[in-house]
VEXTIKOL-564368 format. One line per field, with one value per residue: z, y negated, x negated of N, C-alpha, C, O, CB in turn; residue in one letter; residue number from 1. Coordinates in nm, 3 decimals, padded with zeros to 5 digits, always signed. Glycine has a CB too. Layout:
<rs>
n_zz: [Z  ...]
n_yy: [Y  ...]
n_xx: [X  ...]
ca_zz: [Z  ...]
ca_yy: [Y  ...]
ca_xx: [X  ...]
c_zz: [Z  ...]
c_yy: [Y  ...]
c_xx: [X  ...]
o_zz: [Z  ...]
o_yy: [Y  ...]
o_xx: [X  ...]
cb_zz: [Z  ...]
cb_yy: [Y  ...]
cb_xx: [X  ...]
code: [A  ...]
pos: [NUM  ...]
</rs>
This chain:
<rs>
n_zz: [-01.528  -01.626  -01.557  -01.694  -01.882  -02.029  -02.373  -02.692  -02.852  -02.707  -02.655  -02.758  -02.640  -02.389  -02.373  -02.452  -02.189  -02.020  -02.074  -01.991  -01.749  -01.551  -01.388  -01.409  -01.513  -01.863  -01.858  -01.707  -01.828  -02.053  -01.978  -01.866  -02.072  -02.162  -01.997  -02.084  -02.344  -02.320  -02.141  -02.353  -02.522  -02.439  -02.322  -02.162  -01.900  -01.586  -01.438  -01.473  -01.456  -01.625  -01.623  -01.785  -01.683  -01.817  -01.966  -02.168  -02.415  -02.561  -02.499  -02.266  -01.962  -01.739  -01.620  -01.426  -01.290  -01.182  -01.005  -00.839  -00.611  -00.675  -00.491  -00.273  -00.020  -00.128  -00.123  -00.340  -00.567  -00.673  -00.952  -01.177  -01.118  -01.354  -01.388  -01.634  -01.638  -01.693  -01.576  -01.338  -00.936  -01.026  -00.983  -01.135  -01.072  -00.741  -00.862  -00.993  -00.800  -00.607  -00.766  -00.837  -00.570  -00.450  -00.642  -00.622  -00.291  -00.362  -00.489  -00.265  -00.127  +00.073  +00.163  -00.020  -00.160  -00.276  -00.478  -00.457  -00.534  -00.352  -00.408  -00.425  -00.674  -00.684  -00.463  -00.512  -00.585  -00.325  -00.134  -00.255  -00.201  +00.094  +00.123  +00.039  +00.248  +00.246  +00.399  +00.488  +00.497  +00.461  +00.387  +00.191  +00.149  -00.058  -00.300  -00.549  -00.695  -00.537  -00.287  -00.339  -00.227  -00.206  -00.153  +00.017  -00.007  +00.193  +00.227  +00.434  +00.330  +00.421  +00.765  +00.956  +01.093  +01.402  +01.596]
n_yy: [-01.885  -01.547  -01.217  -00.910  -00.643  -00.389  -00.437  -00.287  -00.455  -00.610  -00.439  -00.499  -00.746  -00.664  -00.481  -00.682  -00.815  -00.642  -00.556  -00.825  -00.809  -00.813  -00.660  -00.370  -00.071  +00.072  +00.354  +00.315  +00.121  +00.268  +00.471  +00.301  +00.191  +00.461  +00.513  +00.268  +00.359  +00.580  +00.518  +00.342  +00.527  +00.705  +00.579  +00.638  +00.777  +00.733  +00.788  +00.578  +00.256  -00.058  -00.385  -00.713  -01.012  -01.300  -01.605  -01.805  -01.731  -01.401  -01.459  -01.300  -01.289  -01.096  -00.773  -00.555  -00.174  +00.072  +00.340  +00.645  +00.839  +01.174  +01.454  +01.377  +01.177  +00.942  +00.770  +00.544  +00.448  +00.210  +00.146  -00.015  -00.383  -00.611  -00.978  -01.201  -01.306  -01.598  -01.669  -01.621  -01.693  -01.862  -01.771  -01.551  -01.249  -01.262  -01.296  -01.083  -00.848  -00.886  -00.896  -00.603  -00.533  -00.610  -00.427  -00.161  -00.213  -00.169  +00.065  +00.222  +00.280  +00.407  +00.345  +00.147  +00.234  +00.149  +00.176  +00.110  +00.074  +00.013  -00.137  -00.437  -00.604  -00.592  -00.727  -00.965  -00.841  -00.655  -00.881  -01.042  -00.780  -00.773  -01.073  -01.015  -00.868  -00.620  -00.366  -00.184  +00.150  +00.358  +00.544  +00.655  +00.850  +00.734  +00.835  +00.742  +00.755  +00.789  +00.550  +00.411  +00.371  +00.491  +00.343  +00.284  +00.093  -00.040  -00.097  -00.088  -00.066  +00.080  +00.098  +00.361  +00.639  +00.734  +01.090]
n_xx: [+00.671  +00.755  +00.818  +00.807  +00.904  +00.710  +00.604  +00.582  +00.411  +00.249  +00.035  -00.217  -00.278  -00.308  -00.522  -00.731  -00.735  -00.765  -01.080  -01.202  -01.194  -01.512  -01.567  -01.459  -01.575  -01.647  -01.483  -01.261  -01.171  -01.078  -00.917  -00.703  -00.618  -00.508  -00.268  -00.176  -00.066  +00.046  +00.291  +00.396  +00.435  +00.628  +00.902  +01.056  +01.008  +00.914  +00.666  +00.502  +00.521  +00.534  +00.472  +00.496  +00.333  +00.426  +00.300  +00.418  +00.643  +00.509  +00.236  +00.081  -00.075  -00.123  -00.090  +00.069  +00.123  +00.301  +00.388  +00.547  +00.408  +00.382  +00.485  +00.535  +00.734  +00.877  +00.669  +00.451  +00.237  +00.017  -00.135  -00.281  -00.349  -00.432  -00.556  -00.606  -00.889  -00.943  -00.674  -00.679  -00.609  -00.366  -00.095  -00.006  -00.078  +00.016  +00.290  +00.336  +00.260  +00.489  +00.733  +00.697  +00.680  +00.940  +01.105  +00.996  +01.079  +01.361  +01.388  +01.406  +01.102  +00.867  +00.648  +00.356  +00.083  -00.261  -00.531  -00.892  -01.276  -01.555  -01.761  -01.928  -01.859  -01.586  -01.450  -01.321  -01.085  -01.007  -00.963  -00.788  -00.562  -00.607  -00.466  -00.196  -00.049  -00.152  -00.344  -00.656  -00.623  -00.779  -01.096  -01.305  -01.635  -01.903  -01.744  -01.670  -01.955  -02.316  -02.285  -02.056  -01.822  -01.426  -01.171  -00.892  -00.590  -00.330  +00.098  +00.355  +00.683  +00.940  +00.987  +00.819  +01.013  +01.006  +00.971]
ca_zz: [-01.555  -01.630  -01.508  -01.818  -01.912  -02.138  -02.492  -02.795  -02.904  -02.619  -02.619  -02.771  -02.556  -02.273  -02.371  -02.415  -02.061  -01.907  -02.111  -02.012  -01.608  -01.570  -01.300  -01.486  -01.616  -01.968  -01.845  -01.580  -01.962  -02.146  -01.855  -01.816  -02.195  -02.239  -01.909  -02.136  -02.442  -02.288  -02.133  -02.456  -02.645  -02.383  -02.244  -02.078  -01.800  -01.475  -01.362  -01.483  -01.469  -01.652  -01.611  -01.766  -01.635  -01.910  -01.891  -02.263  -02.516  -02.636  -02.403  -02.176  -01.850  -01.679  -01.579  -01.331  -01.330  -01.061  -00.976  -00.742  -00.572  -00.691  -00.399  -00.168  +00.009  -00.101  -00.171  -00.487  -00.568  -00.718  -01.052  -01.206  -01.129  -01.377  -01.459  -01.745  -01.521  -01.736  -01.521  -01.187  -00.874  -01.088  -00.933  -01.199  -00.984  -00.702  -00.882  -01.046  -00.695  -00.582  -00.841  -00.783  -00.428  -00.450  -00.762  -00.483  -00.191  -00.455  -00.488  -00.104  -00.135  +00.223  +00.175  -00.105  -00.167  -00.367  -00.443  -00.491  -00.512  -00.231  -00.456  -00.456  -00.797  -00.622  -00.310  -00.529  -00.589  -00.192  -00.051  -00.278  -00.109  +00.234  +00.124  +00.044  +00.367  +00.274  +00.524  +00.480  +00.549  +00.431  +00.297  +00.160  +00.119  -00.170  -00.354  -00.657  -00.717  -00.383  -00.233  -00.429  -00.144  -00.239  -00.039  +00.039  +00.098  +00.227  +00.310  +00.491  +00.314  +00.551  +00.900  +00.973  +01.245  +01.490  +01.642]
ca_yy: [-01.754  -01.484  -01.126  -00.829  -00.472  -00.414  -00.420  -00.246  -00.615  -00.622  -00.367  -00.558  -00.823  -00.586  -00.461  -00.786  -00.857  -00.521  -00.593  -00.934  -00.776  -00.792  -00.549  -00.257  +00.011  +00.139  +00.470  +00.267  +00.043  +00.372  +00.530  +00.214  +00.204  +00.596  +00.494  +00.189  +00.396  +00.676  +00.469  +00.293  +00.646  +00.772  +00.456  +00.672  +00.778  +00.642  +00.774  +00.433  +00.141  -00.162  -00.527  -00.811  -01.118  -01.362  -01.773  -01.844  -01.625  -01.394  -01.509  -01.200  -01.316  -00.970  -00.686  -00.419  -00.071  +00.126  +00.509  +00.753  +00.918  +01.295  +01.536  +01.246  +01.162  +00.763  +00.649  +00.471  +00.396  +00.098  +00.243  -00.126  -00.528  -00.682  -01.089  -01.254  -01.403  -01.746  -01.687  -01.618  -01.832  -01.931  -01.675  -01.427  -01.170  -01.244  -01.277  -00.947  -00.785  -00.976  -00.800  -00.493  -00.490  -00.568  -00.351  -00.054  -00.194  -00.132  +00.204  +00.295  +00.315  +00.347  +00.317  +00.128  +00.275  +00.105  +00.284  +00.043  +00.066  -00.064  -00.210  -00.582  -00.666  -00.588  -00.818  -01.039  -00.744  -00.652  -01.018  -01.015  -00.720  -00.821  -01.186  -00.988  -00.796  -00.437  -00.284  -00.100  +00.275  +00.494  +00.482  +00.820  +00.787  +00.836  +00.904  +00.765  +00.774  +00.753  +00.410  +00.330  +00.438  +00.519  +00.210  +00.316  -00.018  +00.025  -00.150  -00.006  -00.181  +00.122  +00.134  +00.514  +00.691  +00.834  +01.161]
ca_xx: [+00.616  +00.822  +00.790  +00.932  +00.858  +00.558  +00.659  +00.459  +00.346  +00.134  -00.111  -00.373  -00.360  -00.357  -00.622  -00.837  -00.704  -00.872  -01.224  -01.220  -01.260  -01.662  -01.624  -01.446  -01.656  -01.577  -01.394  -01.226  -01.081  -01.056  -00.811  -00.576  -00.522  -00.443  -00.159  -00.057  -00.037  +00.166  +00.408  +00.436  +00.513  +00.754  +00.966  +01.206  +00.960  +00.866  +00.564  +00.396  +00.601  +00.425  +00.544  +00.374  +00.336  +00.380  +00.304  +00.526  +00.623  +00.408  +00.149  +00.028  -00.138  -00.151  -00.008  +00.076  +00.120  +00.284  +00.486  +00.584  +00.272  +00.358  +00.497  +00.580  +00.868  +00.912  +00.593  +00.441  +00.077  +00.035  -00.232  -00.353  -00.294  -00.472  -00.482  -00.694  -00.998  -00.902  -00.573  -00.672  -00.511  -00.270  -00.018  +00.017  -00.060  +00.128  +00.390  +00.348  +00.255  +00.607  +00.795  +00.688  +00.714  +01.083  +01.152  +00.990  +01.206  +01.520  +01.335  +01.400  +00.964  +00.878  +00.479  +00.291  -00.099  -00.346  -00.726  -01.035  -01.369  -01.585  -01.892  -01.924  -01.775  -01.448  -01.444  -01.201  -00.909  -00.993  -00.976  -00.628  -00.488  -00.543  -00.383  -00.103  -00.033  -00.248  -00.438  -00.728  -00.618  -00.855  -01.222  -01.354  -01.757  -01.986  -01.613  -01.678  -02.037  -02.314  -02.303  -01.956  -01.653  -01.287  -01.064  -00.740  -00.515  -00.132  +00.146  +00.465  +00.829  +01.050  +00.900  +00.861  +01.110  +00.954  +01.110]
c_zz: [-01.549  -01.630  -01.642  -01.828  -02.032  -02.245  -02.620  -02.807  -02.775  -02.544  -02.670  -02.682  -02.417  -02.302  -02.367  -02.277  -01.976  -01.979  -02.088  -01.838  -01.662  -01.464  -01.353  -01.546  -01.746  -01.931  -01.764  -01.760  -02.043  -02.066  -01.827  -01.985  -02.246  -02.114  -01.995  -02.231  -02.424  -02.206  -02.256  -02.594  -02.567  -02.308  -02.174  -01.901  -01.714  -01.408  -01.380  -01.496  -01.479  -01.661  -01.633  -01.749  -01.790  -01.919  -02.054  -02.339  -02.553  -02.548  -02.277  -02.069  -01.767  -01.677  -01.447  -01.347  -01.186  -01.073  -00.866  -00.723  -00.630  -00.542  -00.292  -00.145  -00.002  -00.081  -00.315  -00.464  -00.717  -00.811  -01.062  -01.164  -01.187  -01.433  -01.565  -01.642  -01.576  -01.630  -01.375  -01.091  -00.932  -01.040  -01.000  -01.104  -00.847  -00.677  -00.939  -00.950  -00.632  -00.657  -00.845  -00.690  -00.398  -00.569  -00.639  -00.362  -00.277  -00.494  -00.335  -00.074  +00.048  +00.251  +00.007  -00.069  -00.301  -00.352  -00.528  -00.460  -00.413  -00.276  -00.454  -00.540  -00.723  -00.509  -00.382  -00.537  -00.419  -00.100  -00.119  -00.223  +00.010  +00.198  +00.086  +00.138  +00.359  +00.360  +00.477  +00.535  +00.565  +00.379  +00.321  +00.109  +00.004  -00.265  -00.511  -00.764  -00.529  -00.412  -00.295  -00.332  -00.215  -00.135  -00.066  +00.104  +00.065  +00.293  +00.337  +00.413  +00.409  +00.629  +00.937  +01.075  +01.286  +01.550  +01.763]
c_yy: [-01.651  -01.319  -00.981  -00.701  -00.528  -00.366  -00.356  -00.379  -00.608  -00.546  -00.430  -00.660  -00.779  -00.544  -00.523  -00.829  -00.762  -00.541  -00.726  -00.964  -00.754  -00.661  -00.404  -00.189  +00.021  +00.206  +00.402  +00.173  +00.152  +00.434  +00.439  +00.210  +00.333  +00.591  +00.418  +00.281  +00.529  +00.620  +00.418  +00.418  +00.720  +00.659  +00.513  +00.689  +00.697  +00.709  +00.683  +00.380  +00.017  -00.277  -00.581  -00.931  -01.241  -01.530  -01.838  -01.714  -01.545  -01.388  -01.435  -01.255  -01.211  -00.915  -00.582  -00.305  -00.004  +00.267  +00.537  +00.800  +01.096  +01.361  +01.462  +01.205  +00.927  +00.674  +00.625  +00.468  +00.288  +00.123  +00.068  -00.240  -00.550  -00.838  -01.106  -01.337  -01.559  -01.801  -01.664  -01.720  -01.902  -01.912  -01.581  -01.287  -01.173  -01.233  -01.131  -00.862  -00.799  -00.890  -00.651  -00.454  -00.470  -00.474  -00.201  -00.078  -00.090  +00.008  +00.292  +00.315  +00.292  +00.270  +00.245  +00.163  +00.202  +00.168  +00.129  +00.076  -00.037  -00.119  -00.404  -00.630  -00.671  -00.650  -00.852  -00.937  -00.729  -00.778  -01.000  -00.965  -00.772  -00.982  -01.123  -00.897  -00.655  -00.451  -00.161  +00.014  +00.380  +00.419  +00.673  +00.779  +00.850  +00.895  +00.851  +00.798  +00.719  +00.604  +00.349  +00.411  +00.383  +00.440  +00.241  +00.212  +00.002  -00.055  -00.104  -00.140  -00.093  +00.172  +00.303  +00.522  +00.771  +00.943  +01.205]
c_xx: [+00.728  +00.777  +00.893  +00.846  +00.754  +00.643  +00.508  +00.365  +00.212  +00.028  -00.242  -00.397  -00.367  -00.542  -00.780  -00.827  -00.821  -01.027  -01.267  -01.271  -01.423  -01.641  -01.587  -01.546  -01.592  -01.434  -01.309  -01.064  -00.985  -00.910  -00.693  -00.543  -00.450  -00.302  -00.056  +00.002  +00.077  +00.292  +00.460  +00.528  +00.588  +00.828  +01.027  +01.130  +00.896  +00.783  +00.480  +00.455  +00.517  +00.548  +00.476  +00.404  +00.305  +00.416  +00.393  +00.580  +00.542  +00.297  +00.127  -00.080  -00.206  -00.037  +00.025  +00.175  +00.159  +00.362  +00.458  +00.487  +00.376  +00.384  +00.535  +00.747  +00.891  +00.761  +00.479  +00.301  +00.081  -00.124  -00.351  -00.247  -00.375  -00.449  -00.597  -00.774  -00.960  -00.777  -00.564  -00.642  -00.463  -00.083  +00.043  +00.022  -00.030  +00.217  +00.451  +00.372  +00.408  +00.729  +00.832  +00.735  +00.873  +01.145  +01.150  +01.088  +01.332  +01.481  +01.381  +01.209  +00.935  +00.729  +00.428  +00.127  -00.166  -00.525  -00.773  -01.152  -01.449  -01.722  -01.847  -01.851  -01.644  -01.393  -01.353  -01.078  -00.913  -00.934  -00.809  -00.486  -00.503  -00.468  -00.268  -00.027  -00.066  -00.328  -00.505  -00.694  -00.685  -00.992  -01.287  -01.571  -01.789  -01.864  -01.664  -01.856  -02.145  -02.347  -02.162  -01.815  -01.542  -01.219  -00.954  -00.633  -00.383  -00.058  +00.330  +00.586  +00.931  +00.971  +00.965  +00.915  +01.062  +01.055  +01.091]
o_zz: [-01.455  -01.714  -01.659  -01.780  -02.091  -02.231  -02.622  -02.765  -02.795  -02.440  -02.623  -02.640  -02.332  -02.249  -02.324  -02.240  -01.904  -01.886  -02.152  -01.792  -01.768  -01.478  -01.344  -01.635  -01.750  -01.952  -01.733  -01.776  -02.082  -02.126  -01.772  -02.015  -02.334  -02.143  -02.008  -02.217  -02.501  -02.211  -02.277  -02.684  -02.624  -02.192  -02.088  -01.802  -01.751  -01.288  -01.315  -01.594  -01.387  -01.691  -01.569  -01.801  -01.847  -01.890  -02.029  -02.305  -02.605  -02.524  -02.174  -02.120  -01.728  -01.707  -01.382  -01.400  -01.089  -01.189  -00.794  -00.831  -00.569  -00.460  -00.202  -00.222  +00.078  -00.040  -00.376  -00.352  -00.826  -00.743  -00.993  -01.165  -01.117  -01.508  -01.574  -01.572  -01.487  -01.597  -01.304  -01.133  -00.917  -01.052  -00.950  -01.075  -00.804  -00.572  -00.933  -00.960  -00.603  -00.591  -00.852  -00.686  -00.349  -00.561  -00.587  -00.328  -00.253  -00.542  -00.322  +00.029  +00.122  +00.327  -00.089  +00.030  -00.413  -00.258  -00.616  -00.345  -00.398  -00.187  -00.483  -00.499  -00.707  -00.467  -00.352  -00.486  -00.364  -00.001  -00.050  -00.203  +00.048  +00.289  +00.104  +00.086  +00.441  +00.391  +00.437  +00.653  +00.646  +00.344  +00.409  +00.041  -00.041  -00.309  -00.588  -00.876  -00.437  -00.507  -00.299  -00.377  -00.270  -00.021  -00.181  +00.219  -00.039  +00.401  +00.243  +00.432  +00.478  +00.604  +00.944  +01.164  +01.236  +01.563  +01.823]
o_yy: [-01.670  -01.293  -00.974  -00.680  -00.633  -00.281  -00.380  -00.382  -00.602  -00.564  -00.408  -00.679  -00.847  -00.584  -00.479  -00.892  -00.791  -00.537  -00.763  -01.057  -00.701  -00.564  -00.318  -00.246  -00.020  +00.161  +00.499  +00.175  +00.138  +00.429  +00.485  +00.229  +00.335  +00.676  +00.441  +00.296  +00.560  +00.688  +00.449  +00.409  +00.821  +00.662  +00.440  +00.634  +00.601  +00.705  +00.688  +00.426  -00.022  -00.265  -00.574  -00.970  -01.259  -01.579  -01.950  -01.601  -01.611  -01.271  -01.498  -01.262  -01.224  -00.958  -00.563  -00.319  -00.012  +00.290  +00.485  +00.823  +01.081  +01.323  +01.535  +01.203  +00.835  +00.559  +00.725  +00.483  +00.300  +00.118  +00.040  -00.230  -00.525  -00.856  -01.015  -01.425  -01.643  -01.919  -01.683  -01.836  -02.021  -01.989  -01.521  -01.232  -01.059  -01.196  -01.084  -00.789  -00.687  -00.824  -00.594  -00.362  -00.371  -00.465  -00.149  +00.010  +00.024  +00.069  +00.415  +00.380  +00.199  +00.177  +00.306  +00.122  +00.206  +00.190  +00.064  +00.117  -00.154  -00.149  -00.461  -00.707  -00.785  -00.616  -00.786  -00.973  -00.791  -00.757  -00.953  -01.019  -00.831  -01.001  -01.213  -00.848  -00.573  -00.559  -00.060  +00.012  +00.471  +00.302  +00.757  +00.683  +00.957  +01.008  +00.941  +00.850  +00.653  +00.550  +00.226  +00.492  +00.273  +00.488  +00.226  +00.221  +00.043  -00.100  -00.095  -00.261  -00.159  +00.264  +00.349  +00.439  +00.883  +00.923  +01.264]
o_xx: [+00.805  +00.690  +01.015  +00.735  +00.729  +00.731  +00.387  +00.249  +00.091  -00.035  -00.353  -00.511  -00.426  -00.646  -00.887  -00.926  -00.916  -01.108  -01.366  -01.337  -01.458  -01.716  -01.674  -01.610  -01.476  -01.321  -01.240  -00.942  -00.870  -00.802  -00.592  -00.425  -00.365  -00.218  +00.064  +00.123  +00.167  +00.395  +00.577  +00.612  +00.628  +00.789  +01.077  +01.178  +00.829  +00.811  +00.375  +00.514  +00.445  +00.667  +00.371  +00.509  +00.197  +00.526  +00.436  +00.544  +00.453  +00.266  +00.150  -00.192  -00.322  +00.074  -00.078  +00.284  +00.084  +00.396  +00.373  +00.432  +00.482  +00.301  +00.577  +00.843  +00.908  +00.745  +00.443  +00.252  +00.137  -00.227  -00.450  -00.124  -00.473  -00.353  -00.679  -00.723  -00.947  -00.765  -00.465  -00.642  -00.492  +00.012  +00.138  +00.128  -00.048  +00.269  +00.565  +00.471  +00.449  +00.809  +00.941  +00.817  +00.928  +01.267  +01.249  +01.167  +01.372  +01.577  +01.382  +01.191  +00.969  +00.703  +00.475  +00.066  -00.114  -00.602  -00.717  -01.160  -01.411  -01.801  -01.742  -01.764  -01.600  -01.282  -01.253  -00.972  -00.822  -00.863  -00.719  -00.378  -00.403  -00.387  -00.187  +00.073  -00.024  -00.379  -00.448  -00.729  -00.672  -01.009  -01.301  -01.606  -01.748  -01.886  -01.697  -01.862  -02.096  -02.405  -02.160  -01.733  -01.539  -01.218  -00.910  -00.590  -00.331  -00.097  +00.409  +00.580  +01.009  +00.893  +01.079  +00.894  +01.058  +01.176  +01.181]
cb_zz: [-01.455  -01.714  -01.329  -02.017  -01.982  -02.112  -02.525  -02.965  -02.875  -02.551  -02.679  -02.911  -02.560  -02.263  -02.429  -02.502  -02.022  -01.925  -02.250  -02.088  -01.521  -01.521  -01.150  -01.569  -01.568  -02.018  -01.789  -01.437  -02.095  -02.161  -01.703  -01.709  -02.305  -02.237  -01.777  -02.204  -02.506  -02.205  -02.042  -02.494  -02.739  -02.280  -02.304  -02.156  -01.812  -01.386  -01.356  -01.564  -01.357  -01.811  -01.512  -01.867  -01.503  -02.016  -01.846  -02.370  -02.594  -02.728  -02.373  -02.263  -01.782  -01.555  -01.661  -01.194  -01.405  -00.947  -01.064  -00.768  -00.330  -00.753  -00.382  -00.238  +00.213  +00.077  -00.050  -00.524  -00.591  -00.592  -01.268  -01.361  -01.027  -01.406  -01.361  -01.881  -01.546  -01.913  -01.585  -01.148  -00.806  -01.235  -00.876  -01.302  -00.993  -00.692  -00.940  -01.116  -00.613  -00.650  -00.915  -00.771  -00.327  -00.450  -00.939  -00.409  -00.151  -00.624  -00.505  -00.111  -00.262  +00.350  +00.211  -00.142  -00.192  -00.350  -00.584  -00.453  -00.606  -00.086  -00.653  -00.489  -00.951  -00.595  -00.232  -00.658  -00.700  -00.155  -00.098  -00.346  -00.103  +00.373  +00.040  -00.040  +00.413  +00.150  +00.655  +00.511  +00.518  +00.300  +00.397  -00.051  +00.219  -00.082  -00.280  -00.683  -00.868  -00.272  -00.290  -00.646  +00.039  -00.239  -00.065  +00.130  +00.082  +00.330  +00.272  +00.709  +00.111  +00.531  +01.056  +00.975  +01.249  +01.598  +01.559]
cb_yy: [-01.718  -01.540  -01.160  -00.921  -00.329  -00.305  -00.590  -00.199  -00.800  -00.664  -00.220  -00.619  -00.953  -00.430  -00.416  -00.909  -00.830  -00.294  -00.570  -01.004  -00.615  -00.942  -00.566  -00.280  +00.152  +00.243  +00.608  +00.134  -00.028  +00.487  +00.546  +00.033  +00.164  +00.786  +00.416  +00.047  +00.413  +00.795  +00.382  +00.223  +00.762  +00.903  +00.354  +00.873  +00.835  +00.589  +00.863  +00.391  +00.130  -00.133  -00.582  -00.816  -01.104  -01.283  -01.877  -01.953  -01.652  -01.494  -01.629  -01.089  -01.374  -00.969  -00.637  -00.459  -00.042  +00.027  +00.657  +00.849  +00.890  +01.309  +01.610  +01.098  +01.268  +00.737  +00.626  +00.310  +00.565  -00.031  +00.329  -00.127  -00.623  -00.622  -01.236  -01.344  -01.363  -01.745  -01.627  -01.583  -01.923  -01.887  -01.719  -01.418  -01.126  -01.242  -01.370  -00.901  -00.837  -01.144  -00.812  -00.472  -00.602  -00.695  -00.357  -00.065  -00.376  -00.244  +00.187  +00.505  +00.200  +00.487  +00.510  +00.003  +00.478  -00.057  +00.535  -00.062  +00.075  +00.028  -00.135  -00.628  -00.568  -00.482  -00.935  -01.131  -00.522  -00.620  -01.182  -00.956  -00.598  -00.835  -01.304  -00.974  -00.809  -00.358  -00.230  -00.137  +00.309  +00.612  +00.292  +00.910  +00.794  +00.988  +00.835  +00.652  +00.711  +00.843  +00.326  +00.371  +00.382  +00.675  +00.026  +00.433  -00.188  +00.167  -00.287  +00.024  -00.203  +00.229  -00.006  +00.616  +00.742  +00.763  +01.281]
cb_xx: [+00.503  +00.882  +00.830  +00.961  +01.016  +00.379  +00.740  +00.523  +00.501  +00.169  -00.114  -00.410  -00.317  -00.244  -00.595  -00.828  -00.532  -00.811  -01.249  -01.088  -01.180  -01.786  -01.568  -01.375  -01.681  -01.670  -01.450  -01.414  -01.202  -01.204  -00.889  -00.608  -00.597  -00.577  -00.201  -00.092  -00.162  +00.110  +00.409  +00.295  +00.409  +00.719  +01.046  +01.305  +00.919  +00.963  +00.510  +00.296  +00.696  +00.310  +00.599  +00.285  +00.224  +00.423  +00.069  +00.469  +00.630  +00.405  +00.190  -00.036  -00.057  -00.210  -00.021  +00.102  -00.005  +00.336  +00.453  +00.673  +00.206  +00.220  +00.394  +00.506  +00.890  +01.020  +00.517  +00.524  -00.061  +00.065  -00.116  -00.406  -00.268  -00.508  -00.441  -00.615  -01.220  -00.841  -00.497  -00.777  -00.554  -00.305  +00.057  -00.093  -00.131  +00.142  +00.403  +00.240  +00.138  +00.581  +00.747  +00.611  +00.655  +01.159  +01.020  +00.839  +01.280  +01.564  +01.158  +01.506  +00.865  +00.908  +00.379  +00.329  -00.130  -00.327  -00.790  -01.047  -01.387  -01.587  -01.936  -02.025  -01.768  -01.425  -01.559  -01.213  -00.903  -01.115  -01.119  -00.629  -00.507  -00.689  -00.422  -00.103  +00.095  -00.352  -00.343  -00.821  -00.559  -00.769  -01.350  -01.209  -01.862  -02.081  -01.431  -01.593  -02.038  -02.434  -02.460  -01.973  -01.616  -01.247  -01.064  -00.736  -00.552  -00.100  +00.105  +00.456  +00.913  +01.174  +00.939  +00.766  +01.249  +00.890  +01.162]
code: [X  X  X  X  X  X  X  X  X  X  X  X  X  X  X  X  X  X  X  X  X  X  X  X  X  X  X  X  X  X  X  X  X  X  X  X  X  X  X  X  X  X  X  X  X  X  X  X  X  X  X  X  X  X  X  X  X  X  X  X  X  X  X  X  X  X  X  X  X  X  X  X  X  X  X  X  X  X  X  X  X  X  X  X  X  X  X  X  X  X  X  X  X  X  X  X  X  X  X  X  X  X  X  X  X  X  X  X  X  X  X  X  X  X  X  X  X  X  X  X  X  X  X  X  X  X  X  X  X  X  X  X  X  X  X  X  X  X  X  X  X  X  X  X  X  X  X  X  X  X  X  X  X  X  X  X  X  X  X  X  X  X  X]
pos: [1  2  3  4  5  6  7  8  9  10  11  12  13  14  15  16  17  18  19  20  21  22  23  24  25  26  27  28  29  30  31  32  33  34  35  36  37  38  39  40  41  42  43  44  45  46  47  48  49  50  51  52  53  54  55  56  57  58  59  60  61  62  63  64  65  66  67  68  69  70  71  72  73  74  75  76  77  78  79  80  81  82  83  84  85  86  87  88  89  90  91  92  93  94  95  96  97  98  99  100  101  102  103  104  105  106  107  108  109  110  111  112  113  114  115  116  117  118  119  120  121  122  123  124  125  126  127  128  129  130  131  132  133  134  135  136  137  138  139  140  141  142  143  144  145  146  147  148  149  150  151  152  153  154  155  156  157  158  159  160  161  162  163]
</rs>
């Protein structure tokens, strides 16, 4: 498997990748393709950094999507991981997550943040993060609609200095 920047070629099969999640809403599809599509028409910038995980040539498995939180001193929020459900536990995505994480070390990133939804459909991205050492930080209620909480999972790469 090989880990590479997102190339034009692969917005469509991004895009069958994110409609191919049952748990995604629409707007939830609509919102990660207007991210791909503007990284795709400005390459130079890094407030979205896409990497896709790909198993031959050609052959798009998933992706992830990460930047700089905005106003922050060194830390990133990690936007989308998605894999192709055909491709799940395969290790696409933790090889993608893997990538990332050290691409952010080589960033100086001191904190990684990830947001999820706290409805059922999502147990498998949750169960994910904690197998990858996040920690539930936050949970905002009723955040995205009521009964649907805002999950805030985080994991420290530079341990803060206390003063």
């Amino acid at each position: 498997m090989k880990i590479r920047g997102m190339e034009r070629k692969d917005r469509r099969q991004l895009e069958a990748i994110l409609k191919a999640q049952e748990h995604f809403r629409p707007v939830e599809v609509q919102v990660a393709l207007e991210i791909v599509d503007m990284a795709l028409a400005q390459p130079r910038q890094e407030d979205y950094i896409i990497r896709c995980a790909e198993e031959a040539p050609g052959a798009v498995l998933g992706y992830i999507c990460y930047g700089k939180a905005p106003m922050t001193d060194a830390v990133y929020d990690i936007y989308w991981i998605v894999v192709h459900p055909s491709s799940w536990n395969q290790g696409a995505g933790t090889a993608l997550l893997r990538q990332a994480e050290a691409d952010l070390a080589r960033r100086q990133a001191r904190l990684i943040l990830i947001e999820t939804s706290s409805l059922p459909p999502y147990e498998n991205p949750r169960t994910f993060y904690r197998k990858n050492g996040y920690k539930e930080l936050a949970r905002i209620l009723d955040y995205y609609a009521p009964r649907d909480h805002k999950l805030i999972f985080g994991k420290t790469l530079i341990p803060r200095k206390d003063s």
